[in-house]
mmCIF file of the N, C-alpha and C atoms, coordinates in Angstrom:
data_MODEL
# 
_entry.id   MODEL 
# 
loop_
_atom_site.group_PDB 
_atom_site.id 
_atom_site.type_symbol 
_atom_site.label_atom_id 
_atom_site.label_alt_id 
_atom_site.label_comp_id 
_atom_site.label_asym_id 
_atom_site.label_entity_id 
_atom_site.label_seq_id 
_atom_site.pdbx_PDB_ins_code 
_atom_site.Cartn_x 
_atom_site.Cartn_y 
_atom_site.Cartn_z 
_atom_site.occupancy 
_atom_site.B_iso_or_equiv 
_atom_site.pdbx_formal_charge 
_atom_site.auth_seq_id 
_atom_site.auth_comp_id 
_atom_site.auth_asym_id 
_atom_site.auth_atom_id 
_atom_site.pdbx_PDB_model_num 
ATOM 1   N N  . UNK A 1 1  ? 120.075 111.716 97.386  1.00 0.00 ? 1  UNK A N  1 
ATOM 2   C CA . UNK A 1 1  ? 119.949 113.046 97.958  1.00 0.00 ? 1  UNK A CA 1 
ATOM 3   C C  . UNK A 1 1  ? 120.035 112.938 99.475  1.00 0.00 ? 1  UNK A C  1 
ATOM 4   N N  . UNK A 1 2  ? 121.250 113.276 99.913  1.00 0.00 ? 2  UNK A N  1 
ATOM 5   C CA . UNK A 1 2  ? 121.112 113.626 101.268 1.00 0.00 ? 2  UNK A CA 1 
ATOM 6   C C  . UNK A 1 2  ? 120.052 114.170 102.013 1.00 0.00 ? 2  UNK A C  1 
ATOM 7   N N  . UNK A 1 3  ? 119.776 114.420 103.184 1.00 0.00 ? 3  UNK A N  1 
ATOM 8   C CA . UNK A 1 3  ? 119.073 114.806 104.061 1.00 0.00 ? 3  UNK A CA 1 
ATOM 9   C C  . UNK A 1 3  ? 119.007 116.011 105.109 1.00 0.00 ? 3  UNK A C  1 
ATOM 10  N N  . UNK A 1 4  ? 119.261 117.216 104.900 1.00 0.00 ? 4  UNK A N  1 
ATOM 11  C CA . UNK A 1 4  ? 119.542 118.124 105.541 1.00 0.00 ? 4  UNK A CA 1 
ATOM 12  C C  . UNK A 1 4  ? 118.549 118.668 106.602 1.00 0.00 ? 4  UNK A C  1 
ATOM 13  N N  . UNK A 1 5  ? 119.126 118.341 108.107 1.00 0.00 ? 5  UNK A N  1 
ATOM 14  C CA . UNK A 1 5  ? 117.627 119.278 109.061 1.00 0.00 ? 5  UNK A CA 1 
ATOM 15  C C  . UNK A 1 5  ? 118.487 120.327 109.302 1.00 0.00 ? 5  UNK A C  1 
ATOM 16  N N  . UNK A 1 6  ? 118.014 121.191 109.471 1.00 0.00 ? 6  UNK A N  1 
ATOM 17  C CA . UNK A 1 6  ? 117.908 122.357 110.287 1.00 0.00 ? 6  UNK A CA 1 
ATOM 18  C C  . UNK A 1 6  ? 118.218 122.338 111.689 1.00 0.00 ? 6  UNK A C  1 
ATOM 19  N N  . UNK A 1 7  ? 119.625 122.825 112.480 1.00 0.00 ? 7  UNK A N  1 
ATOM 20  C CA . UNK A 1 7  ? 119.635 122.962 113.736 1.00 0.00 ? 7  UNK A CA 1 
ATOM 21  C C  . UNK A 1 7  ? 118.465 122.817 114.625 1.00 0.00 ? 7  UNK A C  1 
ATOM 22  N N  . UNK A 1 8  ? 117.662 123.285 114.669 1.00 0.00 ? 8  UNK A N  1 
ATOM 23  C CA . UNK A 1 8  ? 116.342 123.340 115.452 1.00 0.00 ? 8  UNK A CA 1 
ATOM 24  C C  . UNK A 1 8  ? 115.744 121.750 115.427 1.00 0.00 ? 8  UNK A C  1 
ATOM 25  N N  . UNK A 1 9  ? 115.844 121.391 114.314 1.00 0.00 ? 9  UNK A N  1 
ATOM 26  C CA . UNK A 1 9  ? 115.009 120.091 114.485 1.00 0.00 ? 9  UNK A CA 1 
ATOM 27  C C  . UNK A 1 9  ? 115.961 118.503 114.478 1.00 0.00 ? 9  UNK A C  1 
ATOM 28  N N  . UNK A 1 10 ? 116.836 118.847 114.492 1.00 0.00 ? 10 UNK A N  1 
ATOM 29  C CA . UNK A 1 10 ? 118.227 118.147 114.764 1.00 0.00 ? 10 UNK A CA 1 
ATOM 30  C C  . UNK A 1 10 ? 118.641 118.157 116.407 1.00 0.00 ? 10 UNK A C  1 
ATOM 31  N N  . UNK A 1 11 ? 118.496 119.018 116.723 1.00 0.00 ? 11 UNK A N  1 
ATOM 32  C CA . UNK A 1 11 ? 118.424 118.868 118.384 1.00 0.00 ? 11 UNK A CA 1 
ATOM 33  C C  . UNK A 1 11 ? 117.189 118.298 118.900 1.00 0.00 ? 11 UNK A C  1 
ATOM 34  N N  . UNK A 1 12 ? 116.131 118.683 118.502 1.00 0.00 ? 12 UNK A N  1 
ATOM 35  C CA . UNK A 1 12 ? 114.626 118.148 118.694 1.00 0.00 ? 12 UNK A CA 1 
ATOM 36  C C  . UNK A 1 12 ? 115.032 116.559 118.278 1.00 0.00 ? 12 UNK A C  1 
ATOM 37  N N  . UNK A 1 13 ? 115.383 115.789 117.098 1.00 0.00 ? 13 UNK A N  1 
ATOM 38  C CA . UNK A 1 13 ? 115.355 114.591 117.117 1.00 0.00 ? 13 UNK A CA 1 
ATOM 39  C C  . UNK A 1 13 ? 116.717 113.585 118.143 1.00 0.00 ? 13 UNK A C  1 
ATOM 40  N N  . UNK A 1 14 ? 117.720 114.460 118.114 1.00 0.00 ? 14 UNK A N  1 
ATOM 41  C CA . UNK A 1 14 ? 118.412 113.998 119.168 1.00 0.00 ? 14 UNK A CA 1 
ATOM 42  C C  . UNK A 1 14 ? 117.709 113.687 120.262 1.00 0.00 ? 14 UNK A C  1 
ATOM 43  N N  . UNK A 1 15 ? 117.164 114.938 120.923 1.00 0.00 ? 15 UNK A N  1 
ATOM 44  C CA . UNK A 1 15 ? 116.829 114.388 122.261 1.00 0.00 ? 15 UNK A CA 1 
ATOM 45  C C  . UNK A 1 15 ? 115.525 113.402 122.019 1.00 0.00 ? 15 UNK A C  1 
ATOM 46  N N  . UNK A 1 16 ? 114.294 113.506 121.329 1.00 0.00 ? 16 UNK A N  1 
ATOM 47  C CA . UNK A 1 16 ? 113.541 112.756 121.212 1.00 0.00 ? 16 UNK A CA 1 
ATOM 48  C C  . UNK A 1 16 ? 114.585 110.798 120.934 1.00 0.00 ? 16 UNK A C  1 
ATOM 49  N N  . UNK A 1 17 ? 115.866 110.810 120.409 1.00 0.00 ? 17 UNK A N  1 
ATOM 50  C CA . UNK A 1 17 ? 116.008 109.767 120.503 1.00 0.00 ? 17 UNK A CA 1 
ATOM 51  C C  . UNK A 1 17 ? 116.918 108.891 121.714 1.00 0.00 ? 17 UNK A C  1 
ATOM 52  N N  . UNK A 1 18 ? 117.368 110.364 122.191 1.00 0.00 ? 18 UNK A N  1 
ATOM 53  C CA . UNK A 1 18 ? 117.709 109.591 124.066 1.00 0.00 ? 18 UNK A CA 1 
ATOM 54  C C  . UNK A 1 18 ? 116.592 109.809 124.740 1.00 0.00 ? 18 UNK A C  1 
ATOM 55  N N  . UNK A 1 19 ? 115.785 110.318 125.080 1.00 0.00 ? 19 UNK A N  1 
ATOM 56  C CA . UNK A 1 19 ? 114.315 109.637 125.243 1.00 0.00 ? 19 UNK A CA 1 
ATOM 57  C C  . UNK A 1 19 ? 113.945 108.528 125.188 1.00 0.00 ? 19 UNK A C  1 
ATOM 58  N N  . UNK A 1 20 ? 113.518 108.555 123.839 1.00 0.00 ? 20 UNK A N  1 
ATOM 59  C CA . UNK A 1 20 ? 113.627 106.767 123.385 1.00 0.00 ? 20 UNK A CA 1 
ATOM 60  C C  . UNK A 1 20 ? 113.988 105.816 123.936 1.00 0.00 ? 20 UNK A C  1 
ATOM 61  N N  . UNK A 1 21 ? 115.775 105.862 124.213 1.00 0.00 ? 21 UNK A N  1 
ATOM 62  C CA . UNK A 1 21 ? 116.671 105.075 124.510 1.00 0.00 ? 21 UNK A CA 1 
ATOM 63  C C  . UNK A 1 21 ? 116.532 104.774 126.008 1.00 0.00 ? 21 UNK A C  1 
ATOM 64  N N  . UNK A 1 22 ? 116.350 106.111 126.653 1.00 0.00 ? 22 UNK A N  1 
ATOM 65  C CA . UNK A 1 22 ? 116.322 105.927 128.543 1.00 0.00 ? 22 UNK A CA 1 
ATOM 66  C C  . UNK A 1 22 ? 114.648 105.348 128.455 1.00 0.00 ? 22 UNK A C  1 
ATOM 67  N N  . UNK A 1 23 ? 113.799 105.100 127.916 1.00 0.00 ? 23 UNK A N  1 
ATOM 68  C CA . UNK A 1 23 ? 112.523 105.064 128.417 1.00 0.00 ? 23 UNK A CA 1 
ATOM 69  C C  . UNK A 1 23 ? 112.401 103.441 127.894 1.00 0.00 ? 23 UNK A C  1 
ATOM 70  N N  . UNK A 1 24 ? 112.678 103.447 126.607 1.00 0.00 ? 24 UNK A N  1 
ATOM 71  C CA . UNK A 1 24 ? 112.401 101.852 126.068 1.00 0.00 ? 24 UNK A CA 1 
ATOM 72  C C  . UNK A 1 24 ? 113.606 101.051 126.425 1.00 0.00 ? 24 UNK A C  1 
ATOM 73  N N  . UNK A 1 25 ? 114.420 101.734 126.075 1.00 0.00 ? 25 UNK A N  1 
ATOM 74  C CA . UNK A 1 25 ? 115.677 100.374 126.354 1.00 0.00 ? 25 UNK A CA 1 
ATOM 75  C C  . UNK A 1 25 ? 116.325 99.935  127.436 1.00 0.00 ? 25 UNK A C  1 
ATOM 76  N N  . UNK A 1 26 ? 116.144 101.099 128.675 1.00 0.00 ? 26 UNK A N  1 
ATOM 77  C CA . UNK A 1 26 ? 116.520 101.324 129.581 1.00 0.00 ? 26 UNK A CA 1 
ATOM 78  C C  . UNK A 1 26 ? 118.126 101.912 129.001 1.00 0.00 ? 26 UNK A C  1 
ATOM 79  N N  . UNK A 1 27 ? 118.122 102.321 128.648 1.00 0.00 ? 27 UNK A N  1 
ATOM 80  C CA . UNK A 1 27 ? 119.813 102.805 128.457 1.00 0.00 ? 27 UNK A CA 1 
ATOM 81  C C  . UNK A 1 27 ? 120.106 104.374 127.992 1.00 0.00 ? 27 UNK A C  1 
ATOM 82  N N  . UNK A 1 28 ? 120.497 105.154 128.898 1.00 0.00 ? 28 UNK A N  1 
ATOM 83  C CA . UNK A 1 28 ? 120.863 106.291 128.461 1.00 0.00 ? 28 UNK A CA 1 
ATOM 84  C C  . UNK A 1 28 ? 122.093 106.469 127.634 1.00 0.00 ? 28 UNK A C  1 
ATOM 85  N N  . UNK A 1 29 ? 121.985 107.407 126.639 1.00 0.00 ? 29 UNK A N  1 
ATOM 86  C CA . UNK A 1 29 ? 122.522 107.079 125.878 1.00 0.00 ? 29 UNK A CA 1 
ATOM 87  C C  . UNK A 1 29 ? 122.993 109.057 125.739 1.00 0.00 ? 29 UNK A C  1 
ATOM 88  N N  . UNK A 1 30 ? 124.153 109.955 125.650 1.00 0.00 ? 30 UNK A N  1 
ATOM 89  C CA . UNK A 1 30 ? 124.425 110.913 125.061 1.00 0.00 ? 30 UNK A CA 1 
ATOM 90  C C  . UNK A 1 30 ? 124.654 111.643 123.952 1.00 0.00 ? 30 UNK A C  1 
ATOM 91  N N  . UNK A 1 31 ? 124.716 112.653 123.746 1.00 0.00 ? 31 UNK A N  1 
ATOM 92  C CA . UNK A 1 31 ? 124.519 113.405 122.187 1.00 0.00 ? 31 UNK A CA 1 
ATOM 93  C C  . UNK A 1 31 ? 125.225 113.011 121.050 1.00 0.00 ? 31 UNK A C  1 
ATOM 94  N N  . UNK A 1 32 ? 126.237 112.250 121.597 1.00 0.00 ? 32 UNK A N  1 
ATOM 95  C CA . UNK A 1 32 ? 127.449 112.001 120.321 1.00 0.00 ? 32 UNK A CA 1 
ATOM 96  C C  . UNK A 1 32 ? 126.548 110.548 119.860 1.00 0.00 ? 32 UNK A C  1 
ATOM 97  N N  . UNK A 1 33 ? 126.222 109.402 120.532 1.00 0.00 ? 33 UNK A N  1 
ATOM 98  C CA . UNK A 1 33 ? 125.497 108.209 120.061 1.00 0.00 ? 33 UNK A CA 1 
ATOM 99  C C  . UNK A 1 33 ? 124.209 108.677 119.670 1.00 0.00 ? 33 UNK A C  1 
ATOM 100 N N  . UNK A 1 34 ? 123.525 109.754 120.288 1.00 0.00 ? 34 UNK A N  1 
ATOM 101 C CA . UNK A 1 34 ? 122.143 109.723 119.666 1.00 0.00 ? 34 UNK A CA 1 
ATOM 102 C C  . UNK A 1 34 ? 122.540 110.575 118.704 1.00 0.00 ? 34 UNK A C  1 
ATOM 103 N N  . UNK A 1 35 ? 123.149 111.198 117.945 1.00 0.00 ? 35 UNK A N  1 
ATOM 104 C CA . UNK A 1 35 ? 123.657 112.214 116.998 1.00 0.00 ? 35 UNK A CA 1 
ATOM 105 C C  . UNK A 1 35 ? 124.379 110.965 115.826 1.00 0.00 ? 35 UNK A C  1 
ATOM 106 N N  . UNK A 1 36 ? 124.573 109.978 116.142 1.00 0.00 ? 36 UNK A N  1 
ATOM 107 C CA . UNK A 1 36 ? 125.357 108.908 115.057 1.00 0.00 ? 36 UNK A CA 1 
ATOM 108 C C  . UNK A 1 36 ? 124.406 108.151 114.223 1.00 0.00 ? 36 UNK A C  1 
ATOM 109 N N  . UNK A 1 37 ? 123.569 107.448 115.769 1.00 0.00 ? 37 UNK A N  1 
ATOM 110 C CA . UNK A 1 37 ? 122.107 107.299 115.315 1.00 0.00 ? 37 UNK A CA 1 
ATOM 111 C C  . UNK A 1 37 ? 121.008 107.735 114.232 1.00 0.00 ? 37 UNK A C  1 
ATOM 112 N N  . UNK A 1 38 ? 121.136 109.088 114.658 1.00 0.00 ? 38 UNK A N  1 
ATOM 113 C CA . UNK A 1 38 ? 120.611 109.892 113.608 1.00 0.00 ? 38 UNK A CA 1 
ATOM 114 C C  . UNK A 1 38 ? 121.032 109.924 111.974 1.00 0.00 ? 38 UNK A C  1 
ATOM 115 N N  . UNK A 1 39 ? 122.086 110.187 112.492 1.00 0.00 ? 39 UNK A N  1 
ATOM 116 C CA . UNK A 1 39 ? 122.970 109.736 111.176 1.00 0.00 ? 39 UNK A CA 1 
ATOM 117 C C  . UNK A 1 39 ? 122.819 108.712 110.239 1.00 0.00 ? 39 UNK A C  1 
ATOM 118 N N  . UNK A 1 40 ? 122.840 107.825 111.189 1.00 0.00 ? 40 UNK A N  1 
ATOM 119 C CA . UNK A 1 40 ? 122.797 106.765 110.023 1.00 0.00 ? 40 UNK A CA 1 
ATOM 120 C C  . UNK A 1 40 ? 121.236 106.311 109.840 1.00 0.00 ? 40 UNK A C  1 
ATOM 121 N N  . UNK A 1 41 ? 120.533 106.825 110.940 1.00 0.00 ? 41 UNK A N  1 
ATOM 122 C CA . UNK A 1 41 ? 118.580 106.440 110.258 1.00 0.00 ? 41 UNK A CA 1 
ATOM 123 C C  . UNK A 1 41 ? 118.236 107.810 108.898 1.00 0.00 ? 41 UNK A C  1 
ATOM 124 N N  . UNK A 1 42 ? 119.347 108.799 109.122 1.00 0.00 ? 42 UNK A N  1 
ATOM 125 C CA . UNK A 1 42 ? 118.966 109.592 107.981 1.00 0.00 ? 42 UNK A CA 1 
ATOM 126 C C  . UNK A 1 42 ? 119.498 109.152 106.539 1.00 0.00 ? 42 UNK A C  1 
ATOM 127 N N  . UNK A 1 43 ? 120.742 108.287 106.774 1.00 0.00 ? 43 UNK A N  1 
ATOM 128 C CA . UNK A 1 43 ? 121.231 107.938 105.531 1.00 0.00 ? 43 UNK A CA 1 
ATOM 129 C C  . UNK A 1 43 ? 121.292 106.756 105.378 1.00 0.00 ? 43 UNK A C  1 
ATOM 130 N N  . UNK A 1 44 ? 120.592 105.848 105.713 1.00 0.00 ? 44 UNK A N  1 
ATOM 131 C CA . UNK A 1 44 ? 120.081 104.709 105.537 1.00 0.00 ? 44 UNK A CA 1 
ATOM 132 C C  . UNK A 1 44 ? 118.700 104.726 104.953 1.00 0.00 ? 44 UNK A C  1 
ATOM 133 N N  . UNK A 1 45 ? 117.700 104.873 105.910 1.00 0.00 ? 45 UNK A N  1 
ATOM 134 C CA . UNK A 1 45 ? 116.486 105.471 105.411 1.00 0.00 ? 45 UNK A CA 1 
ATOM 135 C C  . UNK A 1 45 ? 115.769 106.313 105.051 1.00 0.00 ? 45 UNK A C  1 
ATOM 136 N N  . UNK A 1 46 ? 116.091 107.575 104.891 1.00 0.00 ? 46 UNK A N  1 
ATOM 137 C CA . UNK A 1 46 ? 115.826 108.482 104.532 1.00 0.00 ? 46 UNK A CA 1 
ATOM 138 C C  . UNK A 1 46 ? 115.246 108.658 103.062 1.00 0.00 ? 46 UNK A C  1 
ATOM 139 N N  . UNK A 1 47 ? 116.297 108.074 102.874 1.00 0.00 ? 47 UNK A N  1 
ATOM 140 C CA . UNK A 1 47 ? 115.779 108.031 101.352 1.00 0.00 ? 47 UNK A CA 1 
ATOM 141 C C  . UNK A 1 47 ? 115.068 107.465 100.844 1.00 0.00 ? 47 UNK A C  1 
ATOM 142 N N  . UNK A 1 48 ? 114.608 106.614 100.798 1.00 0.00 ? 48 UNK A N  1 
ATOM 143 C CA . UNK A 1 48 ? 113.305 105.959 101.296 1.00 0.00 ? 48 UNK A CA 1 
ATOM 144 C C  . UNK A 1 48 ? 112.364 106.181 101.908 1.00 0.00 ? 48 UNK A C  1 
ATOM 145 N N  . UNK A 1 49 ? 112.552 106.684 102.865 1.00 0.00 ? 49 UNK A N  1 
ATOM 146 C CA . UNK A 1 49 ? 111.058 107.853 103.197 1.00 0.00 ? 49 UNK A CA 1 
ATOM 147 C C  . UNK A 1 49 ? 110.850 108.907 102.300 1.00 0.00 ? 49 UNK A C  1 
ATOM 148 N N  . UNK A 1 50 ? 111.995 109.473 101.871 1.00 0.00 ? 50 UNK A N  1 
ATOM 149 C CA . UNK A 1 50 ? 111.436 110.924 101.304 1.00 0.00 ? 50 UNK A CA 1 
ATOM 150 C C  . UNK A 1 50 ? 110.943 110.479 99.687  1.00 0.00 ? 50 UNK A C  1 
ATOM 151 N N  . UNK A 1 51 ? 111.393 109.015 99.214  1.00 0.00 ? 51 UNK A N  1 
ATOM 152 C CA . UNK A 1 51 ? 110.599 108.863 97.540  1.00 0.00 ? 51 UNK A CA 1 
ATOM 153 C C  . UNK A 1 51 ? 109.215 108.601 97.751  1.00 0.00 ? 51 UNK A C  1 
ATOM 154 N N  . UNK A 1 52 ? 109.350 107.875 99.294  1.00 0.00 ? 52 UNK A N  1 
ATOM 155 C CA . UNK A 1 52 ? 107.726 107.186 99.799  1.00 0.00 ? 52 UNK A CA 1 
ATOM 156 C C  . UNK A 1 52 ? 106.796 108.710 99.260  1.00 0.00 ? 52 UNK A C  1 
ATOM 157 N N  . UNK A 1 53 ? 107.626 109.383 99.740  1.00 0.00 ? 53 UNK A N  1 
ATOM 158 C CA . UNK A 1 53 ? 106.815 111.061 100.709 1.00 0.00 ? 53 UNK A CA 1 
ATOM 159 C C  . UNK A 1 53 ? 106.448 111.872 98.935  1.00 0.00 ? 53 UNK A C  1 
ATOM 160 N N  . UNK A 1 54 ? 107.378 111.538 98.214  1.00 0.00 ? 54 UNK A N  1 
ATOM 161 C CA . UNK A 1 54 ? 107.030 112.211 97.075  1.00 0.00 ? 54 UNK A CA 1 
ATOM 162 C C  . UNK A 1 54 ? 106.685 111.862 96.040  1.00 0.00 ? 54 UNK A C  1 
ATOM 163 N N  . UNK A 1 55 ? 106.182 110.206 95.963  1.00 0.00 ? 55 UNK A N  1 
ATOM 164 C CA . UNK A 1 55 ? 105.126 109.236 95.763  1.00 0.00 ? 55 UNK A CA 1 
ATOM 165 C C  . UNK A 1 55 ? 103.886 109.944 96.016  1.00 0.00 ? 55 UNK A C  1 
ATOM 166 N N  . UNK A 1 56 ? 104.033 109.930 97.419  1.00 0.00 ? 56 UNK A N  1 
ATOM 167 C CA . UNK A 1 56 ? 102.655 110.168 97.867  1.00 0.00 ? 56 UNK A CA 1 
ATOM 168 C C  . UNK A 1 56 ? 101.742 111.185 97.018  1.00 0.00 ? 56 UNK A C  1 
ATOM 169 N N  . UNK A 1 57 ? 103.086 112.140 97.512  1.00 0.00 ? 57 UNK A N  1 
ATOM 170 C CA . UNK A 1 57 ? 102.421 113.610 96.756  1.00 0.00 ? 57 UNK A CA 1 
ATOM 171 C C  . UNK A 1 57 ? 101.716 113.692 95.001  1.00 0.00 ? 57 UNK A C  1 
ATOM 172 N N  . UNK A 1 58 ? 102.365 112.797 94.612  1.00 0.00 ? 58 UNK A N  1 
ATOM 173 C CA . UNK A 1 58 ? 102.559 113.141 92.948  1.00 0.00 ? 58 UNK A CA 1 
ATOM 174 C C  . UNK A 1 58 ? 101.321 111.942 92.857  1.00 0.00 ? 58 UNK A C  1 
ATOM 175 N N  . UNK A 1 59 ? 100.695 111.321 93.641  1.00 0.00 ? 59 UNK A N  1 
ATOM 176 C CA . UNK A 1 59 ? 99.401  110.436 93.449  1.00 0.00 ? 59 UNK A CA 1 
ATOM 177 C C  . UNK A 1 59 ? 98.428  111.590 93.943  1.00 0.00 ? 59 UNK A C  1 
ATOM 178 N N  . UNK A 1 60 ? 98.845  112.217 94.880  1.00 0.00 ? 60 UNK A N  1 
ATOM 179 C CA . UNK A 1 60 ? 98.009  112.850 95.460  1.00 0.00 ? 60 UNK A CA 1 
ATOM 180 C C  . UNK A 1 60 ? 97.162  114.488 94.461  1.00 0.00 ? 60 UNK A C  1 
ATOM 181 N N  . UNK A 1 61 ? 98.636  114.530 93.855  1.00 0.00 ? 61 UNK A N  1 
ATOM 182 C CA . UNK A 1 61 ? 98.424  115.759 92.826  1.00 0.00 ? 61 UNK A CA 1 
ATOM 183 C C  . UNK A 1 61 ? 97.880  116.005 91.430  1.00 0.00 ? 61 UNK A C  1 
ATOM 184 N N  . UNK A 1 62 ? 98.193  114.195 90.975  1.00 0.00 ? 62 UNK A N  1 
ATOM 185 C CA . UNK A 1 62 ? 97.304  113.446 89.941  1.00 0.00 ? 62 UNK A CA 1 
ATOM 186 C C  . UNK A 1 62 ? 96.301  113.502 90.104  1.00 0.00 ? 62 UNK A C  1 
ATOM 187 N N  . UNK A 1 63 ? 95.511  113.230 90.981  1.00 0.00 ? 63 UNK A N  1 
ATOM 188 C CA . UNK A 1 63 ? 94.322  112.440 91.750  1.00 0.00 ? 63 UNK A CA 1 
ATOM 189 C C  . UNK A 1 63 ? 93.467  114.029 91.377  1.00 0.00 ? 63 UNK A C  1 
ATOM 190 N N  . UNK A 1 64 ? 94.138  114.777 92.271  1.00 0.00 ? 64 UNK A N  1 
ATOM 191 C CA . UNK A 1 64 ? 93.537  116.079 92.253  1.00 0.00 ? 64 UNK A CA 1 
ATOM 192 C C  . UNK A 1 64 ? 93.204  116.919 90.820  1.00 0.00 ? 64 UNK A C  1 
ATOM 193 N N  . UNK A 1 65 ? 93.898  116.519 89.911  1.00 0.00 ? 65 UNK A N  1 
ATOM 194 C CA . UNK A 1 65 ? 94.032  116.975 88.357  1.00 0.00 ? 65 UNK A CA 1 
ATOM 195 C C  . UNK A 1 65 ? 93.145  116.110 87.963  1.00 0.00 ? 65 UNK A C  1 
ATOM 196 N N  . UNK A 1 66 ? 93.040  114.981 87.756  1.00 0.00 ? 66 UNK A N  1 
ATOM 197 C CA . UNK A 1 66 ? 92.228  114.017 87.120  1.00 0.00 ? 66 UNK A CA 1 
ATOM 198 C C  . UNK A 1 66 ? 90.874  114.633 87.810  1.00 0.00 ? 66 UNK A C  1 
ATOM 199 N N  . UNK A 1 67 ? 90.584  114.987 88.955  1.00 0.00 ? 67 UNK A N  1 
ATOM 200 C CA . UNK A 1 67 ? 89.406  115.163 89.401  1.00 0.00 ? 67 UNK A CA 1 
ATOM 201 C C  . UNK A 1 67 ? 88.668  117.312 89.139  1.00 0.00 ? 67 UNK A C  1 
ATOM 202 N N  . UNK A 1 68 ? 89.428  117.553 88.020  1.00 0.00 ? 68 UNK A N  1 
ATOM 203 C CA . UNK A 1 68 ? 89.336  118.995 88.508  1.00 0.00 ? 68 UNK A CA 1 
ATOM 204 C C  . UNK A 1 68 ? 88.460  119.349 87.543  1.00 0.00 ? 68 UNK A C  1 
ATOM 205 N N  . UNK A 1 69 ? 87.630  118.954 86.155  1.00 0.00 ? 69 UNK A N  1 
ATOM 206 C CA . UNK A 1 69 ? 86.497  118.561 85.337  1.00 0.00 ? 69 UNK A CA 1 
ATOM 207 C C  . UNK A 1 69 ? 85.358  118.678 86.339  1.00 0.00 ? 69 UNK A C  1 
ATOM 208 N N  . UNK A 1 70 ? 85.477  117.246 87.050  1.00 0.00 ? 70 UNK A N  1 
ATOM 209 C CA . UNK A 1 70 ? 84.296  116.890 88.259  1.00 0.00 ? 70 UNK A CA 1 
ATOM 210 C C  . UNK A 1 70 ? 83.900  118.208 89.195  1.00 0.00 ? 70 UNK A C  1 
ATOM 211 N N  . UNK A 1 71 ? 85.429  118.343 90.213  1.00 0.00 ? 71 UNK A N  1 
ATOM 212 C CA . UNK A 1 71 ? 85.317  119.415 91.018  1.00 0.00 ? 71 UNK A CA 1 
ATOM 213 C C  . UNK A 1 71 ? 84.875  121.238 91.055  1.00 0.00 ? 71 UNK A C  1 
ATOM 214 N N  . UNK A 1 72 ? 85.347  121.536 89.737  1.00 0.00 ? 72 UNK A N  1 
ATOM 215 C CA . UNK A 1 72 ? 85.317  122.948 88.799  1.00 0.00 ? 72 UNK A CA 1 
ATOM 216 C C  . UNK A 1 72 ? 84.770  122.959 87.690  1.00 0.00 ? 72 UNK A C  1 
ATOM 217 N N  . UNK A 1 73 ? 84.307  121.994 87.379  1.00 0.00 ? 73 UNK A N  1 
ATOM 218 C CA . UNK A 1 73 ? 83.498  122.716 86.131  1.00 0.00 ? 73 UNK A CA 1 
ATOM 219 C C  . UNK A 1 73 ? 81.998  122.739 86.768  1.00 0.00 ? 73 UNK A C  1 
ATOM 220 N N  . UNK A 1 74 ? 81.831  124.383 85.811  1.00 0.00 ? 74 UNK A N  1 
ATOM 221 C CA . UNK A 1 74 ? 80.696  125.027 85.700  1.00 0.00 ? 74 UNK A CA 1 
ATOM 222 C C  . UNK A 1 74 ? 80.227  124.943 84.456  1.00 0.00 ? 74 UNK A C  1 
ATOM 223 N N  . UNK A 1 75 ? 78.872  124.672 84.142  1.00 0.00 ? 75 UNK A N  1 
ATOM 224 C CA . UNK A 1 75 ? 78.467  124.458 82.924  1.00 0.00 ? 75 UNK A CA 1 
ATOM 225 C C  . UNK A 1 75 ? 77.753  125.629 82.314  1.00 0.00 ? 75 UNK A C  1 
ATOM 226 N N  . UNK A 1 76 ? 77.756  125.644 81.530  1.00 0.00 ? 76 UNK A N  1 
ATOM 227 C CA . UNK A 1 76 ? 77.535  127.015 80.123  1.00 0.00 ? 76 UNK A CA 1 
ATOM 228 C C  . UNK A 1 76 ? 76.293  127.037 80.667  1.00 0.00 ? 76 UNK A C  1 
ATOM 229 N N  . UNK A 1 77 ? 76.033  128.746 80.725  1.00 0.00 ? 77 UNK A N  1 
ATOM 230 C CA . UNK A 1 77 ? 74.304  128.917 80.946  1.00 0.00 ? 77 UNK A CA 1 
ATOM 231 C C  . UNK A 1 77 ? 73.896  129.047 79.587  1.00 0.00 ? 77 UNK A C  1 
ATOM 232 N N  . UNK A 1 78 ? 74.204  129.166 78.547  1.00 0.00 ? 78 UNK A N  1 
ATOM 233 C CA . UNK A 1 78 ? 73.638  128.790 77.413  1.00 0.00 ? 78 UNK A CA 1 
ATOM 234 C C  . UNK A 1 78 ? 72.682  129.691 77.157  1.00 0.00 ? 78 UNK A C  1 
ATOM 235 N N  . UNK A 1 79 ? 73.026  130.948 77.488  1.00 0.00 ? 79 UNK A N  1 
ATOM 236 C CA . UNK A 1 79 ? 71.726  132.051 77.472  1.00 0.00 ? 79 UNK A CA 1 
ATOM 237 C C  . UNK A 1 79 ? 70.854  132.101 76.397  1.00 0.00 ? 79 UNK A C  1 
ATOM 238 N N  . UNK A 1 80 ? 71.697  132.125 75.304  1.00 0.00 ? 80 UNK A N  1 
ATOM 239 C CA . UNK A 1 80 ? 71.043  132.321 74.026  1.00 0.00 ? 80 UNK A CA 1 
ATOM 240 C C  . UNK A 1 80 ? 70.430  130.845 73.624  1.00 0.00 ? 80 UNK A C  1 
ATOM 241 N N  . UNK A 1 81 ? 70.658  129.718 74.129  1.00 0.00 ? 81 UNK A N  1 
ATOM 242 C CA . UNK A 1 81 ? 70.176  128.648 73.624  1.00 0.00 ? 81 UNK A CA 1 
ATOM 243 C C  . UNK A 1 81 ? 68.766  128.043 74.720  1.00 0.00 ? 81 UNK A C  1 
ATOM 244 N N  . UNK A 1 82 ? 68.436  129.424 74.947  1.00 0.00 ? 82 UNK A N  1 
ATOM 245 C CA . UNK A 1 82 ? 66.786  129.117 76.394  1.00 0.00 ? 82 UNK A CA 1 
ATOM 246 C C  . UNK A 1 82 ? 65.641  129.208 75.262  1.00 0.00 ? 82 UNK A C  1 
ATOM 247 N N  . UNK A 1 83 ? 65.931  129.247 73.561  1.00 0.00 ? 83 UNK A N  1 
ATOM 248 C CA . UNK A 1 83 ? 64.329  129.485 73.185  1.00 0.00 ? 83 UNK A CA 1 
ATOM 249 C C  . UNK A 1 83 ? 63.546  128.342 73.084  1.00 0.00 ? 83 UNK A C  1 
# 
């Protein structure tokens, strides 16, 4: 599964990665290399982050089900069984 951002956050990671580049590497670097960059950390790794990411979730959503007995249950007032 590809990786689709959104204009907005596609410019946001561009520049966050000539940033990067002028601050750590010393090397400025323009939109077409930090835009390739991108590219290929999205389709290289990406995918791999996002099974990490929906791993996470589906432990996280288990976790929460297995625990929902513990968390929500209310126990019977048993009205009729007070004699």
């Amino acid at each position: 599964m590809a990786i689709k951002l959104n204009a907005e956050t596609r410019a946001r990671f561009i520049a966050s990665i000539k940033r990067y580049s002028a601050e750590s590497l010393d090397d400025e670097i323009g939109d077409l290399k930090a835009s390739l960059l991108l590219d290929f950390v999205l389709a290289e790794m990406g995918p791999t982050l996002y099974n990490q990411a929906v791993s996470n979730a589906q432990k996280r959503l288990q976790d929460a089900v297995l625990d929902l007995d513990g968390t929500y249950h209310v126990p019977d007032p048993g009205f009729w069984n007070k004699r």
